[in-house]
KEZAVO-115771 format. One record per atom (N, C-alpha, C): residue in three letters; y, x, z. Coordinates in steps of 0.1 Angstrom, whole numbers, padded with zeros to 4 digits, always signed. Last residue first. Layout:
! KEZAVO-115771
ALAYXZ ...
This chain:
! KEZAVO-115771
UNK-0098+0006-0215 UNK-0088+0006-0226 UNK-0079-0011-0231 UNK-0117+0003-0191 UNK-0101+0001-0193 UNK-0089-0002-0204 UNK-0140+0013-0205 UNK-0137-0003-0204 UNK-0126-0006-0200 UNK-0138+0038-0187 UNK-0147+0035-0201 UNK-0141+0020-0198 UNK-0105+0048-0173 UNK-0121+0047-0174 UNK-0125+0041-0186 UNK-0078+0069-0194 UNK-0087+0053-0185 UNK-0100+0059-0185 UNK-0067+0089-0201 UNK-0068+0089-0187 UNK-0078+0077-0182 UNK-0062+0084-0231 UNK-0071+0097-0222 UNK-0073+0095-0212 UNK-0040+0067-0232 UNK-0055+0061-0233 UNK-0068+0078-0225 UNK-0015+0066-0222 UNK-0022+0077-0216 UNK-0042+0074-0218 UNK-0001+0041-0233 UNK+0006+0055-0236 UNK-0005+0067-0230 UNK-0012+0022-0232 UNK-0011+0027-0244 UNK-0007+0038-0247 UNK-0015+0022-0201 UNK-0023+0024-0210 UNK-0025+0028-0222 UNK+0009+0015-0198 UNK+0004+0028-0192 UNK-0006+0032-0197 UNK+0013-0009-0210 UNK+0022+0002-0217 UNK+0017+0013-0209 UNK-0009-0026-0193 UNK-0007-0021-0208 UNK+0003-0010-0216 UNK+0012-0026-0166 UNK+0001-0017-0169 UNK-0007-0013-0186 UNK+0036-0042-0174 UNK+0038-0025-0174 UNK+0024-0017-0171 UNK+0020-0063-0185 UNK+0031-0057-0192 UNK+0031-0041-0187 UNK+0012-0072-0155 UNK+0007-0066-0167 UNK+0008-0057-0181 UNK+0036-0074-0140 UNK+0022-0064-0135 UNK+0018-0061-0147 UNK+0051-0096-0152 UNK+0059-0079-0150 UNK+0045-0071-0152 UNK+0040-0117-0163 UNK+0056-0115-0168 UNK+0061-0103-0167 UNK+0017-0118-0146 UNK+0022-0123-0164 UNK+0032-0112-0169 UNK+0021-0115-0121 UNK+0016-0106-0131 UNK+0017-0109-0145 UNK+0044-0134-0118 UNK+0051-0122-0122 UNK+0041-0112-0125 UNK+0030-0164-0124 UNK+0034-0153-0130 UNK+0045-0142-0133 UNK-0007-0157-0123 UNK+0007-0160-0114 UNK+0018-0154-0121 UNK-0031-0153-0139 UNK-0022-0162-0144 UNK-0009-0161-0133 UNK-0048-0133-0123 UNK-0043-0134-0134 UNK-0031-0140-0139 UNK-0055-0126-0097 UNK-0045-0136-0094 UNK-0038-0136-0113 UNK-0066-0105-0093 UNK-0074-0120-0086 UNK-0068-0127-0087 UNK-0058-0085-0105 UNK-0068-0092-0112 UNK-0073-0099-0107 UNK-0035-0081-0084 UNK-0033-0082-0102 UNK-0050-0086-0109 UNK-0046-0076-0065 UNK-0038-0089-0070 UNK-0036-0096-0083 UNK-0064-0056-0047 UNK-0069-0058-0060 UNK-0059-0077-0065 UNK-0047-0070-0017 UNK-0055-0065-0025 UNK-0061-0064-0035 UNK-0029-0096-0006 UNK-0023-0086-0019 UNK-0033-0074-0026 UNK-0047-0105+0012 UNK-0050-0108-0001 UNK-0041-0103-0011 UNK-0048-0086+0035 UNK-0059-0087+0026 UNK-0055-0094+0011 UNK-0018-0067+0040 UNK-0025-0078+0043 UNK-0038-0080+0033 UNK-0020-0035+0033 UNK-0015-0046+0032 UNK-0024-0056+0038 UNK-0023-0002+0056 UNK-0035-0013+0045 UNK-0021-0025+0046 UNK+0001+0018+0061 UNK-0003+0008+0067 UNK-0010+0002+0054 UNK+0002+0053+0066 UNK-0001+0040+0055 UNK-0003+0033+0064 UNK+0021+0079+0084 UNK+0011+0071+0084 UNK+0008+0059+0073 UNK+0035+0103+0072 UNK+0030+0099+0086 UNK+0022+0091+0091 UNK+0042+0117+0044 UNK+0032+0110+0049 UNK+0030+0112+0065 UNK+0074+0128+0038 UNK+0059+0135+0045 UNK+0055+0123+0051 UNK+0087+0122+0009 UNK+0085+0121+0021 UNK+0072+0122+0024 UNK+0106+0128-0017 UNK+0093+0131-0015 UNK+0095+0133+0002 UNK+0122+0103-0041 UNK+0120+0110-0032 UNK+0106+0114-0028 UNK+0136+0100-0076 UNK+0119+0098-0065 UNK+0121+0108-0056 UNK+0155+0096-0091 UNK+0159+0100-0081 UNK+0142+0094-0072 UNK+0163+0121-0122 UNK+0149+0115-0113 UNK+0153+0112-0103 UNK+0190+0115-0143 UNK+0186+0120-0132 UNK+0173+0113-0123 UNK+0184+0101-0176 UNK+0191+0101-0162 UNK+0183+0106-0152 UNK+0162+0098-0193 UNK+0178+0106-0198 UNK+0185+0103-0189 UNK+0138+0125-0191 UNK+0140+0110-0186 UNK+0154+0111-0192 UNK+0132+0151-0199 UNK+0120+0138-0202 UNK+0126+0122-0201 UNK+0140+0173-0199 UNK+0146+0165-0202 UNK+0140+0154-0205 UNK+0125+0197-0184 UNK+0120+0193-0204 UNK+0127+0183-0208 UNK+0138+0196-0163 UNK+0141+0207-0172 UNK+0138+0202-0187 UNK+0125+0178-0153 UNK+0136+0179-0154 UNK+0144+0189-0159 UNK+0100+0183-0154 UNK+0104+0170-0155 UNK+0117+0172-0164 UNK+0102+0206-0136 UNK+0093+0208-0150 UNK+0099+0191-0160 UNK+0105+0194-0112 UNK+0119+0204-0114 UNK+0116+0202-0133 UNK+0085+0177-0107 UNK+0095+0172-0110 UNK+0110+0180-0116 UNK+0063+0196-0103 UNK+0062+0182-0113 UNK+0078+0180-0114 UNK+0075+0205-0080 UNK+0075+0219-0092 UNK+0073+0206-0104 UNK+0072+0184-0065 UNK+0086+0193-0063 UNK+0084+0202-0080 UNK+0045+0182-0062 UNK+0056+0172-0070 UNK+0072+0182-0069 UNK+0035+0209-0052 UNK+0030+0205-0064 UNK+0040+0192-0071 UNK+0052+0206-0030 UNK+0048+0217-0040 UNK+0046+0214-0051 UNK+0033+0189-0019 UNK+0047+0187-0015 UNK+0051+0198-0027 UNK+0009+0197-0021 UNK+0012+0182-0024 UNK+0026+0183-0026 UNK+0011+0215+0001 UNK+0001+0217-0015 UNK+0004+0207-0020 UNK+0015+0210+0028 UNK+0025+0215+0017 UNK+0020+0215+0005 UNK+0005+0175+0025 UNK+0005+0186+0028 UNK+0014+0192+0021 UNK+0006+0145+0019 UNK+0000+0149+0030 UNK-0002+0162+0037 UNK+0036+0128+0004 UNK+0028+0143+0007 UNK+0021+0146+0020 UNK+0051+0100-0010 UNK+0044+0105+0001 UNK+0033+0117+0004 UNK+0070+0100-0033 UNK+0063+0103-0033 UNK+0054+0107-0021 UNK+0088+0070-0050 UNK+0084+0079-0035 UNK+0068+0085-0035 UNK+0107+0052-0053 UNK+0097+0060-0064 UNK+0097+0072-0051 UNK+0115+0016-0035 UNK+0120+0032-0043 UNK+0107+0037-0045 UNK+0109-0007-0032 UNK+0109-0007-0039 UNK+0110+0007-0043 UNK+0125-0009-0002 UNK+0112-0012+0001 UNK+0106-0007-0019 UNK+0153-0008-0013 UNK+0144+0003-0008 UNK+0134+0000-0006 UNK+0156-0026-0039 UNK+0156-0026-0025 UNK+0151-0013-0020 UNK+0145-0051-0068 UNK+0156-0039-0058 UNK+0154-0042-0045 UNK+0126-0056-0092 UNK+0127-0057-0083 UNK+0135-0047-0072 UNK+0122-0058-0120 UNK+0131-0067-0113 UNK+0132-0065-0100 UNK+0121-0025-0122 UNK+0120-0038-0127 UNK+0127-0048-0123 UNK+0130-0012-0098 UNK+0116-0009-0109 UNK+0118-0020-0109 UNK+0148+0008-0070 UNK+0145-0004-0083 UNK+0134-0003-0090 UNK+0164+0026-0060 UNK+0157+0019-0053 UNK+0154+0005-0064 UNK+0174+0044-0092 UNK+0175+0041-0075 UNK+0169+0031-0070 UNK+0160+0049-0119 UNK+0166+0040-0113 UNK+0166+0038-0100 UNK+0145+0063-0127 UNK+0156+0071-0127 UNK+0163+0062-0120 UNK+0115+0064-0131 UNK+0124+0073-0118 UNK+0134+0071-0118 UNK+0102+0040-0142 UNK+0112+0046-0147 UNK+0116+0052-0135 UNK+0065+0046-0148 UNK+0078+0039-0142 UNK+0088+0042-0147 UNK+0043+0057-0155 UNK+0043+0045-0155 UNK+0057+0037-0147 UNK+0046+0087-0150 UNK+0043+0084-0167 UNK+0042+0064-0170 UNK+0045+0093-0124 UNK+0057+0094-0136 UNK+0056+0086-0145 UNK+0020+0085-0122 UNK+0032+0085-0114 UNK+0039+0082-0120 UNK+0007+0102-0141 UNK+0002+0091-0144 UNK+0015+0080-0132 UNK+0014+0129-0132 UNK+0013+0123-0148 UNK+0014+0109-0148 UNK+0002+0127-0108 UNK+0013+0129-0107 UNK+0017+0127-0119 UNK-0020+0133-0112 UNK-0019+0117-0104 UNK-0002+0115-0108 UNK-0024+0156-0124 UNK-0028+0145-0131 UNK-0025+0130-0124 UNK-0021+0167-0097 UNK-0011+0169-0108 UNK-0013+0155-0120 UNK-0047+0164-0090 UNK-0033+0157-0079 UNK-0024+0159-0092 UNK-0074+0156-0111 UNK-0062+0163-0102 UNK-0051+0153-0097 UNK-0104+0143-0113 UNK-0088+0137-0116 UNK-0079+0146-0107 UNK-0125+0150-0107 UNK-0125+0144-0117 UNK-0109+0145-0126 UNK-0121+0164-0083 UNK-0129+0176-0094 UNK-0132+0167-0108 UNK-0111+0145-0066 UNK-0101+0164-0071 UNK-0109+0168-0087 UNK-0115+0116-0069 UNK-0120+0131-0070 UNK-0116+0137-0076 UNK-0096+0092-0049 UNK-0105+0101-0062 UNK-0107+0110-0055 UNK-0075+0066-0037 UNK-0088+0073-0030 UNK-0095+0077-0044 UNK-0041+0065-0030 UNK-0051+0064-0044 UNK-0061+0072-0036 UNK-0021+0038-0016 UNK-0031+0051-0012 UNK-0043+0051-0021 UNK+0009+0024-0024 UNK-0008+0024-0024 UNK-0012+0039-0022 UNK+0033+0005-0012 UNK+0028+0020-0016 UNK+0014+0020-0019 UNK+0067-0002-0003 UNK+0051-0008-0013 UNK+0047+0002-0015 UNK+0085+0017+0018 UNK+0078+0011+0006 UNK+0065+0004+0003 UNK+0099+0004+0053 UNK+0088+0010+0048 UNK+0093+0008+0030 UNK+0120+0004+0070 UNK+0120+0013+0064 UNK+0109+0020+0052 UNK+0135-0030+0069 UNK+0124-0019+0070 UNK+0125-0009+0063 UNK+0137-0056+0054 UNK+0145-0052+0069 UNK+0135-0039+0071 UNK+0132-0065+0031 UNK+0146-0053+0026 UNK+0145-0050+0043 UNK+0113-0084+0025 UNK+0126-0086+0028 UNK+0137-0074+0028 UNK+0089-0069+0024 UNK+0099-0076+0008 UNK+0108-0082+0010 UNK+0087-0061+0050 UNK+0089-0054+0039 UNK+0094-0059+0029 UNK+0086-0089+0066 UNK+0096-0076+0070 UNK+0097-0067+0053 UNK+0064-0093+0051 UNK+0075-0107+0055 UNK+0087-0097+0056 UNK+0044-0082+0056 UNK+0046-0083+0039 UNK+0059-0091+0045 UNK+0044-0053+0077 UNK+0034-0064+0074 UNK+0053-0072+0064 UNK+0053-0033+0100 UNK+0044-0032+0086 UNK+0037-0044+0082 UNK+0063-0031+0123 UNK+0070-0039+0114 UNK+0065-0036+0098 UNK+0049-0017+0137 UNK+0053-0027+0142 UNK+0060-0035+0129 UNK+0042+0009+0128 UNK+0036+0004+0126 UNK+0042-0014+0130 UNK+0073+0019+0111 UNK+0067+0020+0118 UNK+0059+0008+0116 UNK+0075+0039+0073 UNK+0081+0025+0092 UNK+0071+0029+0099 UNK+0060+0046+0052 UNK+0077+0054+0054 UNK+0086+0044+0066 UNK+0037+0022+0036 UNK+0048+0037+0042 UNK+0062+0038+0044 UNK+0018-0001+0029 UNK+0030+0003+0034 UNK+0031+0016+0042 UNK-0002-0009+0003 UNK+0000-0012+0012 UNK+0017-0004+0020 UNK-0036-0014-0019 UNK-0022-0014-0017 UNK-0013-0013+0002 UNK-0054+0014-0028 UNK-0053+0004-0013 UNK-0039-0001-0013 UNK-0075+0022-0051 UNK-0060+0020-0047 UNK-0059+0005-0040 UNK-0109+0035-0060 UNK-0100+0028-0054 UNK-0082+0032-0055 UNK-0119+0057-0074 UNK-0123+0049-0071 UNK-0119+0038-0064 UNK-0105+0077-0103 UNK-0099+0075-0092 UNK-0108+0060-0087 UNK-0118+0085-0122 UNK-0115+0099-0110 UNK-0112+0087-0096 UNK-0096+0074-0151 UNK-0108+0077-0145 UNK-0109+0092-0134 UNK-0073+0044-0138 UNK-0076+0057-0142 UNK-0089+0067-0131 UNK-0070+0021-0131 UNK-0073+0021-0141 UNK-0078+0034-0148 UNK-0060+0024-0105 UNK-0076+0022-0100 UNK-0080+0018-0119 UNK-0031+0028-0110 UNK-0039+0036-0109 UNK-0056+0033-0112 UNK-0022+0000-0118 UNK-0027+0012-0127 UNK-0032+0023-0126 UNK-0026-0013-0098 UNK-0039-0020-0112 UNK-0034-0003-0120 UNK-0013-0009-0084 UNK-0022-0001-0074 UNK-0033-0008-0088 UNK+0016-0009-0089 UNK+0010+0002-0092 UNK-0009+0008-0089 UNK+0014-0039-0090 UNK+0016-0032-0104 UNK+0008-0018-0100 UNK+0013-0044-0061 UNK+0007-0053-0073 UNK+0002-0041-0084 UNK+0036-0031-0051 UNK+0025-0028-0051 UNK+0013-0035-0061 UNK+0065-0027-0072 UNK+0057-0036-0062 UNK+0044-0030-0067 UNK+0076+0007-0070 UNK+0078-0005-0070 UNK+0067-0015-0062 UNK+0060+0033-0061 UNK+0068+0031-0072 UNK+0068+0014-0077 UNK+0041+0056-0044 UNK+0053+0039-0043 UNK+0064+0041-0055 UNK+0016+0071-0034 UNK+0023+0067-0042 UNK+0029+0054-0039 UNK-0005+0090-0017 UNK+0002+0080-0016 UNK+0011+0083-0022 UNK-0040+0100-0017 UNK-0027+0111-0015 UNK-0020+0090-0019 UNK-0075+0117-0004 UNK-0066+0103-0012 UNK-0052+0109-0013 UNK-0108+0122-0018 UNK-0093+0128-0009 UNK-0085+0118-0012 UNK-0143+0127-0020 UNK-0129+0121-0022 UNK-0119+0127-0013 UNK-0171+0139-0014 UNK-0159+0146-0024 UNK-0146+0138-0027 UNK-0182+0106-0012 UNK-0186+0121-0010 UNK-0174+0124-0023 UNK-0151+0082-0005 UNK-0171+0088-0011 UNK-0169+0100-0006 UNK-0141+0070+0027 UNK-0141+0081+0017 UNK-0158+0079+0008 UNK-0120+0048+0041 UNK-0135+0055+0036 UNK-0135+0058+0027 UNK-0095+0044+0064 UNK-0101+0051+0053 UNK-0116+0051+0051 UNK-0094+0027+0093 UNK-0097+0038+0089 UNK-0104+0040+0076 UNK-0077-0006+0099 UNK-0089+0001+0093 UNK-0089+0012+0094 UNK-0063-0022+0115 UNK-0062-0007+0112 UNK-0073+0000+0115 UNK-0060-0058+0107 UNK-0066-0044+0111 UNK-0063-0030+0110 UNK-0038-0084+0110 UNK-0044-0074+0104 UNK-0047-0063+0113 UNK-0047-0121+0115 UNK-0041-0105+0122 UNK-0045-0093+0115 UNK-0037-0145+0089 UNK-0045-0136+0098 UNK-0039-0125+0102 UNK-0019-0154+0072 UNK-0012-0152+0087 UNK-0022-0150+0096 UNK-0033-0151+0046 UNK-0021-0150+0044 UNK-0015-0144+0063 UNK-0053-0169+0051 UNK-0053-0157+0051 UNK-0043-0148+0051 UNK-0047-0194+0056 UNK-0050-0186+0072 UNK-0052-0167+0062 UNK-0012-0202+0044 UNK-0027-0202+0043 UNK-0033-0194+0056 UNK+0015-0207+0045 UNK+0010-0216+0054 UNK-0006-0212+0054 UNK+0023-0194+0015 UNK+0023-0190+0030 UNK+0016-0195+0042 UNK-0012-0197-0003 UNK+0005-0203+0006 UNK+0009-0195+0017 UNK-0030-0195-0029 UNK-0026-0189-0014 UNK-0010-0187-0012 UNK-0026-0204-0054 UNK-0041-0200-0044 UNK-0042-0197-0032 UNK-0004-0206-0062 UNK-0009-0210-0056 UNK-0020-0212-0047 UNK+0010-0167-0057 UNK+0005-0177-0062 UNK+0001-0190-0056 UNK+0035-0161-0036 UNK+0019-0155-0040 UNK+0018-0170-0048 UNK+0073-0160-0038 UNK+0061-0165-0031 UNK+0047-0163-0039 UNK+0085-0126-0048 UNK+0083-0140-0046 UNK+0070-0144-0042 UNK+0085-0099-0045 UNK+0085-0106-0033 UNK+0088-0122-0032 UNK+0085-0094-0073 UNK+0070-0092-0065 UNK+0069-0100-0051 UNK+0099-0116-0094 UNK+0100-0109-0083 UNK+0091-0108-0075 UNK+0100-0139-0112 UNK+0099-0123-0115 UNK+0100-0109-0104 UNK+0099-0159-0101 UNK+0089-0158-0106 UNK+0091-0142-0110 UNK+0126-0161-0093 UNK+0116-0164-0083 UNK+0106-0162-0088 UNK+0139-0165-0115 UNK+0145-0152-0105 UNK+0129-0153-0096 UNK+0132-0190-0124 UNK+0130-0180-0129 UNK+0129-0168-0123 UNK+0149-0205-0103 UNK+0139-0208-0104 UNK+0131-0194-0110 UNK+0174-0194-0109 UNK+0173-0189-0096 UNK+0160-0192-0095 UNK+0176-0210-0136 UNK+0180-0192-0133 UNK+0173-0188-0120 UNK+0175-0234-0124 UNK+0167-0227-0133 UNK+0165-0215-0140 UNK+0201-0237-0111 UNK+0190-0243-0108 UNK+0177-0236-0116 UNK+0224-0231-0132 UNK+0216-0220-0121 UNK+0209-0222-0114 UNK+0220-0254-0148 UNK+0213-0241-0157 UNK+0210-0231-0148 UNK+0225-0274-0129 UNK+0211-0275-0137 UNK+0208-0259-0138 UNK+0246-0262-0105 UNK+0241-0271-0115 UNK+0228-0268-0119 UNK+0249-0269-0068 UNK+0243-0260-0078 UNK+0241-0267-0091 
């Protein structure tokens, strides 16, 4: 290998969600290769949640939990089974699952449609199993629907999309029927702000959550901006 693709391929490794976690935590760490749980949801009073994937979860689950309504985003895995839901399998490409986060708000703060703005409004749809640097179907723009009212509601988001000519290539976000989330291992949790300096939040997470911001300042909480 020479020097220059020695340091191409070094690079390559830092921009990619499925590169190795920061130093703070090795693969070799116990948190990292603890057993994970299947927790059950908690809800506040008047919450509902619904599930989004649009690339590495890192990224999407700092922009949601940036918008006001919404009191959490659980990063984690849909669209597999439970057997092969865990971070080794998935950012490897062997699985059916995406990076996905489960947004936990209030209907009566933050609509589903308004989730659905903010969906859209932070990625590029158009690019087939991709977002940024990162390819693979574990990576596709997916919209997981708990009901028909969900299913409806992105379907009519997206026809509306695509009529107003918003994107200049075809949306290809699929919409699959939520069967089950798997929670991520613990420490991909809240990443993007426990892990500031690593740097594909440097380099990608952050970047794309500031331009979500600049573009939909309406939607942050107080101190988001």
């Amino acid at each position: 290998m020479s020097y220059i693709t020695y340091l191409l391929a070094i690079a390559m490794s830092f921009s990619m969600c499925s590169a190795k976690p920061s130093d703070k935590i090795s693969k070799n760490s116990k948190v990292e290769t603890e057993e994970k749980t299947d927790k059950p949801p908690v809800y506040k009073d008047g919450e509902t949640s619904s599930v989004f994937a649009s690339g590495c979860f890192w990224c999407v689950e700092a922009i949601f939990e940036s918008v006001e309504g919404v009191s959490e985003a659980v990063s984690g895995y849909a669209g597999g089974s439970a057997k092969t839901a865990n971070y080794s399998d998935v950012s490897a490409g062997r699985t059916e699952h995406a990076e996905a986060v489960e947004v936990f708000y209030n209907p009566e703060i933050v609509s589903y449609e308004t989730l659905l703005k903010v969906f859209f409004g932070s990625q590029d749809p158009t690019t087939l199993n991709q977002q940024g640097p990162d390819r693979g179907t574990q990576y596709r723009s997916t919209i997981f629907y708990n009901n028909e009212a969900e299913k409806i509601a992105a379907e009519k988001y997206i026809a509306q999309l695509t009529e107003d000519e918003v994107f200049d290539a075809p949306i290809t976000t699929t919409i699959e029927p939520l069967v089950k989330f798997y929670d991520a291992e613990e420490y991909h949790q809240d990443y993007e702000e426990r892990n500031p300096n690593q740097p594909y939040v440097r380099g990608v997470s952050v970047p794309r959550l500031n331009r979500f911001k600049a573009k939909y300042p309406e939607l942050l909480k107080k101190g988001k901006h």
